[in-house]
C-alpha positions in Angstrom: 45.2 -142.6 -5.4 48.5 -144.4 -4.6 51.5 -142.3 -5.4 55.1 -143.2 -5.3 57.4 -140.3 -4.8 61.0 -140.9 -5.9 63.7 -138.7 -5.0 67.6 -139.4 -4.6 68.4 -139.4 -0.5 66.1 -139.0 2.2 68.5 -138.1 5.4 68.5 -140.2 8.1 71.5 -140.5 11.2 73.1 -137.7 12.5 71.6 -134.2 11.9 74.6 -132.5 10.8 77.7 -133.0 9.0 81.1 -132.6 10.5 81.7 -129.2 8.9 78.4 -128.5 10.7 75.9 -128.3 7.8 72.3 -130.2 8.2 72.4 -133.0 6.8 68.9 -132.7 5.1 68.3 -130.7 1.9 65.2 -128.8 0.8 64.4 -131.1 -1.7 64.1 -133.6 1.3 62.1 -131.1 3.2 59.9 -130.6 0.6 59.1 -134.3 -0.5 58.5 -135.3 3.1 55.9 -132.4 3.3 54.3 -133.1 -0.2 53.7 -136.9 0.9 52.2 -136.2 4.4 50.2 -133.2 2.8 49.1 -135.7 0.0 48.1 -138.5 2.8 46.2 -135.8 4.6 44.3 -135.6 1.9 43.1 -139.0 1.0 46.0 -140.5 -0.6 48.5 -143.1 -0.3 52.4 -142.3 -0.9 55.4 -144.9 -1.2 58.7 -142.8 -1.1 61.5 -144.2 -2.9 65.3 -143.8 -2.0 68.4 -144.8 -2.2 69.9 -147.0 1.0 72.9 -145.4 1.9 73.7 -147.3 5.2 73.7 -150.6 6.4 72.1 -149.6 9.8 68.5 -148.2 7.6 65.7 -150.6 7.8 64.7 -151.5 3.7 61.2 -150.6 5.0 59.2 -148.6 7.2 56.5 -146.7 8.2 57.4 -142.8 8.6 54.7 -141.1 9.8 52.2 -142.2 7.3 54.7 -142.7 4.6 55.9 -146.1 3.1 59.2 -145.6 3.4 61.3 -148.0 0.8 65.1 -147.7 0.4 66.6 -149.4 -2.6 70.1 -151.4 -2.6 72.7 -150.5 -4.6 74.0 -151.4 -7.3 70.6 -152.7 -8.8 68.2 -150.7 -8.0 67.0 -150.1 -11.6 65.4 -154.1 -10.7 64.7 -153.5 -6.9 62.2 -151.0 -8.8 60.7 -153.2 -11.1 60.4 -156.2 -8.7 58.7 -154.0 -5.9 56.2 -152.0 -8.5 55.5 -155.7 -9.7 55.2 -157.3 -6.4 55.0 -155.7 -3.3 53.7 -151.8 -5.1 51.9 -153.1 -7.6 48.9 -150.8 -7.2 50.7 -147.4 -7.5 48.8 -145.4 -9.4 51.1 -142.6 -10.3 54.5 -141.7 -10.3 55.6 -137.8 -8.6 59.9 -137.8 -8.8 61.5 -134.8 -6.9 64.6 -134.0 -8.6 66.7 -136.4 -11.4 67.5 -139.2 -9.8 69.2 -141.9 -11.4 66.9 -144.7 -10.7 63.7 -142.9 -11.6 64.2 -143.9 -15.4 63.4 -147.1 -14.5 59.8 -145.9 -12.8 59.5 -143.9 -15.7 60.2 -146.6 -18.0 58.0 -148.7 -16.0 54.9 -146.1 -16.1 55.2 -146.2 -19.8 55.3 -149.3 -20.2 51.7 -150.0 -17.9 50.3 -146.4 -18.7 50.6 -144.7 -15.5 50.9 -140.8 -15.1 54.6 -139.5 -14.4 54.9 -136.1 -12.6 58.7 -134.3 -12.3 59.2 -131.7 -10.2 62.4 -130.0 -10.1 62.9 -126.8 -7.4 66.4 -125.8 -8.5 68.0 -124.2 -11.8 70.9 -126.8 -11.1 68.9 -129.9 -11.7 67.7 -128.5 -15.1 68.6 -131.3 -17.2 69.0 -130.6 -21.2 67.8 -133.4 -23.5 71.2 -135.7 -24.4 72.3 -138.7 -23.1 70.1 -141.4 -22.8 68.6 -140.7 -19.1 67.9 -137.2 -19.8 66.4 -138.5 -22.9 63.7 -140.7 -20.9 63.4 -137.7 -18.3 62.1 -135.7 -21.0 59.0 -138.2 -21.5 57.2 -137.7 -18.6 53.6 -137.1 -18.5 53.7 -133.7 -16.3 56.2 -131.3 -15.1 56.0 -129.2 -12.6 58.4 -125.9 -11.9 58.4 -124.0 -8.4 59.4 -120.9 -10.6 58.9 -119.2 -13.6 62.8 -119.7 -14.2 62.8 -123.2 -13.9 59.7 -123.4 -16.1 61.7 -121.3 -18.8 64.9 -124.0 -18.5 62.3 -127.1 -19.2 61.3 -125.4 -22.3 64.9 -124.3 -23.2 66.9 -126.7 -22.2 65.0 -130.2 -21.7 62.8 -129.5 -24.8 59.5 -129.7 -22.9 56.7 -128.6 -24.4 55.3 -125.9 -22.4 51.5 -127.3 -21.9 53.1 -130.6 -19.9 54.5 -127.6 -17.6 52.4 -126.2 -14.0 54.3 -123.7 -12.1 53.3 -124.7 -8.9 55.3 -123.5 -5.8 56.6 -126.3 -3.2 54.3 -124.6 -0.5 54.6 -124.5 3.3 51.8 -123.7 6.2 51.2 -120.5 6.9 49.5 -121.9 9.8 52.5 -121.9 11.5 54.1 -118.6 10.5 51.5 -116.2 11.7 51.6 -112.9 10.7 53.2 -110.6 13.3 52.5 -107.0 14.7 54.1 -104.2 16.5 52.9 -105.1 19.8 53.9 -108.8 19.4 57.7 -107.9 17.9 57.9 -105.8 21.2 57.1 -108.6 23.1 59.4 -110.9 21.9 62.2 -108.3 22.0 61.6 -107.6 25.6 62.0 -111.5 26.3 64.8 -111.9 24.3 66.2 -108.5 26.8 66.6 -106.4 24.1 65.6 -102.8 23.5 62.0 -102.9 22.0 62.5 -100.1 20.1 66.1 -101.7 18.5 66.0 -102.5 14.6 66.5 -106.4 14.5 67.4 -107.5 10.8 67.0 -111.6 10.4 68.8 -113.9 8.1 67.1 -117.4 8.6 69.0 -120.2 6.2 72.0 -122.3 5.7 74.9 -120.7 6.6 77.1 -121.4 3.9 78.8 -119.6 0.8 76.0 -120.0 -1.9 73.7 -118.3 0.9 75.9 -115.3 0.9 77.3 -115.0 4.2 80.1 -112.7 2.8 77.7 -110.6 1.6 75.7 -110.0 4.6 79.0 -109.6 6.7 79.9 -106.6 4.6 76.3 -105.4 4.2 76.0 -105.6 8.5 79.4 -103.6 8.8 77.5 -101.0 6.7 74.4 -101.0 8.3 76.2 -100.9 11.8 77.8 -97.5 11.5 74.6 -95.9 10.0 72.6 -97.7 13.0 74.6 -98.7 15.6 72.2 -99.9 18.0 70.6 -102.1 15.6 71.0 -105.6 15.8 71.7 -108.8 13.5 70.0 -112.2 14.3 71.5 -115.4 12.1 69.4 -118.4 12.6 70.3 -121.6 11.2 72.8 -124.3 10.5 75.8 -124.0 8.6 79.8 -124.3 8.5 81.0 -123.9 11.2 84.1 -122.2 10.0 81.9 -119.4 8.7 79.4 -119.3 11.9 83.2 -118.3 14.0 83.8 -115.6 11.4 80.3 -114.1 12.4 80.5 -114.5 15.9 84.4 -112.9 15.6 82.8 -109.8 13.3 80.1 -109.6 16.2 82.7 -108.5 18.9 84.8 -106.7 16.6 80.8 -104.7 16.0 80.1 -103.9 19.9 78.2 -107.4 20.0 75.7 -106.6 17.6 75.4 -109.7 15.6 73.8 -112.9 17.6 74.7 -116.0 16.2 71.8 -118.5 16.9 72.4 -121.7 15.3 69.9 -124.4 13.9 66.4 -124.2 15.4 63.4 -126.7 15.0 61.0 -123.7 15.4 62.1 -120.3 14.0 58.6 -119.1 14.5 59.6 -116.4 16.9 62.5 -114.6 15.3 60.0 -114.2 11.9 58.0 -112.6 14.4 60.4 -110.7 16.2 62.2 -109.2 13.5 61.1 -105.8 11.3 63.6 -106.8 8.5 64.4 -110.0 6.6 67.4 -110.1 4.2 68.6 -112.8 1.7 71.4 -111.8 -0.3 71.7 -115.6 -1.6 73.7 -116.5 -4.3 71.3 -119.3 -6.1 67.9 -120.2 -5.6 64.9 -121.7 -6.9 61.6 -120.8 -4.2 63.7 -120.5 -1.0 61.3 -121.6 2.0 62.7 -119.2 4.3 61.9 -116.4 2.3 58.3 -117.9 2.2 58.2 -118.1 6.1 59.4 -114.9 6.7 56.9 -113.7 4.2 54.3 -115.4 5.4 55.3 -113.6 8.7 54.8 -110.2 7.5 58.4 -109.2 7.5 59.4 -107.1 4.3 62.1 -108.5 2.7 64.9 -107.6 1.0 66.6 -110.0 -1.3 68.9 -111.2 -4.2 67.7 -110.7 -7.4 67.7 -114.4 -8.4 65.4 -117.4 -9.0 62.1 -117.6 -7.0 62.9 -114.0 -5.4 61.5 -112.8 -8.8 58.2 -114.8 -8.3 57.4 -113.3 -5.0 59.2 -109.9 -4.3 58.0 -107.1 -6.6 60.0 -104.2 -6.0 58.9 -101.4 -3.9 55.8 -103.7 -3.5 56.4 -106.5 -0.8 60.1 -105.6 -0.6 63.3 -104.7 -2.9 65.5 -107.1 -4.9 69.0 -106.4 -5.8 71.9 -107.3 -7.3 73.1 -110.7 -5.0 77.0 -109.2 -4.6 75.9 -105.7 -3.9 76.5 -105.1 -0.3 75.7 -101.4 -0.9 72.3 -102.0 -2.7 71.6 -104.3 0.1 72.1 -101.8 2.7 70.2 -98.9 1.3 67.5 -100.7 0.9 67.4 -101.9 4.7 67.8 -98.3 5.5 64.8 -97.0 3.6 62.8 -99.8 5.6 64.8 -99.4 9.1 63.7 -95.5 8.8 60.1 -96.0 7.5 57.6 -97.5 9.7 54.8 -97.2 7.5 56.3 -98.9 4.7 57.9 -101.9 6.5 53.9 -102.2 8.1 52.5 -101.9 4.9 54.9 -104.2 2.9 54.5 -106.6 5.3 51.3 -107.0 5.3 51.4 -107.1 1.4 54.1 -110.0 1.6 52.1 -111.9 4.0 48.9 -111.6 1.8 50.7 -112.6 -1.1 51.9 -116.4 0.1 48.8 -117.1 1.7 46.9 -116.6 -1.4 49.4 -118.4 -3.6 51.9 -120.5 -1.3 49.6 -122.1 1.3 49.4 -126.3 1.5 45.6 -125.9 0.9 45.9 -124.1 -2.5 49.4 -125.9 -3.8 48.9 -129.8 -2.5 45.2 -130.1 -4.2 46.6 -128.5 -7.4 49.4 -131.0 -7.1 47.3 -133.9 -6.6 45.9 -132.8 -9.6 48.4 -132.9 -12.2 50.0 -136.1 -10.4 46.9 -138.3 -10.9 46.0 -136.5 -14.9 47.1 -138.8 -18.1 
């Protein structure tokens, strides 16, 4: 099958912004993943894009990928030329998101009877069914919803009928997040000359204000008087105005928070860790929830979006509410103080996304509903 993926910006340049965020999005994660998954598989994928700089090639080969970026301001015909002439054996359609310009692939489709697939992996891009682009986004063949939330806002808001809707989560390789153990978090906190038997909580995302920051900075200065030789680790990218206010908050806390920035390979602080928190504001199926997961590290979240799919309370973890530093802390404490439970909750959480959230069972089932009419 040859599938071309559509999806609004694909980052390319500079890795981060000025204010220090990445520059690349989950939804940009997620489709480059999809289409190398997809071509491991058999298939062929053309991804689609806007060309936001003059330095970006118009094509290319990216690892597999056909990699296409249309001009502005016509790309509506750039896409009707190419799927005419230069992609004129695509088979179906998969669009990440609501781009603008995908109308015209879905018009397209309709017009030569190929299969449309829309995936959408936020509540924010849940489009209702006015104007006349949301009106042609609501004719595509398939839709596909990372989470039961998103599923509900198809029907409710776009109109969708509920049997042209899989929930399918995005996925990730639980290959690389093996699940850790008591001897290998040890390990890792020896290396990283810390005390093995220290309490290391981990936040692993974009440090920015939907991510809740400010809640973890008042649920830490909580958790540091009750246990005041336990530590914080915060990995990942972010503003950099808010990545000062944590490493300020860390001396005013004896040096108890450690501020570790973007990694490529966060591997070892899943692994080192024996708590994960993500007070997050909005969500749909946050990855790094799914990594940690897939980790074994219980985890103790909002009470938002894809949480609900994969925390059951008491279970794998605890959800609360997502402004509720005190909630947030209690429940850390009940896992900080319990061995047995953090063990066993781990190992639950870790079971959990490799039976449901693991390339092998998501990408076939997406291939699936991509290539059905």
């Amino acid at each position: 099958m040859n599938i071309c993926l559509l999806i609004k910006d694909f980052a390319v340049g500079k890795k981060f912004l000025p204010d220090g965020r990445p520059t690349k999005s989950g939804a940009e994660i997620h489709g480059e993943n999809h289409a190398l998954q997809l071509i491991k598989l058999g298939h062929r994928v053309t991804l689609m894009t806007k060309k936001r700089f003059f330095f970006t090639a118009a094509r290319e080969d990216l690892n597999g990928i056909d990699l296409v970026r249309l001009h502005p301001p016509l790309r509506w015909l750039e896409i009707f030329l190419r799927l005419l002439t230069t992609h004129r054996d695509i088979d179906a359609f998969y669009i990440i998101g609501t781009p603008k310009f995908s109308v015209w692939a879905i018009l397209f489709a309709r017009l030569f009877n190929k299969p449309v697939t829309l995936a959408l992996t936020g509540k924010a891009e849940i489009f209702s069914a006015d104007g006349w682009r949301n009106k042609i986004l609501a004719t595509c063949t398939h839709y596909v919803a990372t989470t039961k939330e998103i599923r509900d806002g198809f029907i409710e808001r776009g109109g969708i009928a509920p049997e042209k809707i899989s929930i399918l989560p995005h996925g990730i390789d639980t290959n690389k997040y093996p699940q850790s153990n008591k001897s290998r978090r040890r390990e890792l906190k020896i290396s990283h000359g810390i005390n093995p038997d220290c309490k290391v909580l981990l936040f692993c995302a974009r440090v920015v204000k939907d991510k809740g920051v400010d809640t973890l900075q008042d649920v830490w200065r909580l958790l540091h008087k009750k246990f005041p030789g336990a530590l914080l680790y915060v990995v990942g990218g972010g503003l950099n105005h808010l990545l000062d206010e944590l490493r300020t908050l860390s001396t005013e806390l004896d040096d108890s928070i450690k501020v570790i920035g973007e990694v490529d390979e966060p591997q070892e602080f899943y692994q080192m860790a024996d708590v994960y928190i993500f007070p997050s504001r909005h969500e749909g199926l946050p990855t790094s929830l799914l990594e940690a997961m897939a980790s074994g590290l219980p985890a103790v979240t909002s009470d938002i979006g894809g949480c609900e799919d994969v925390i059951a309370n008491d279970v794998n973890g605890y959800r609360v509410y997502s402004e509720d530093a005190a909630a947030f802390a209690e429940k850390i404490s009940l896992l900080f103080e319990d061995d047995e439970r953090r063990k066993i909750f781990g190992e639950r959480a870790a079971k959990l996304i490799r039976e449901t959230c693991d390339f092998k069972i998501v990408i076939p089932k997406l291939a699936e509903i991509i290539a059905a009419r």
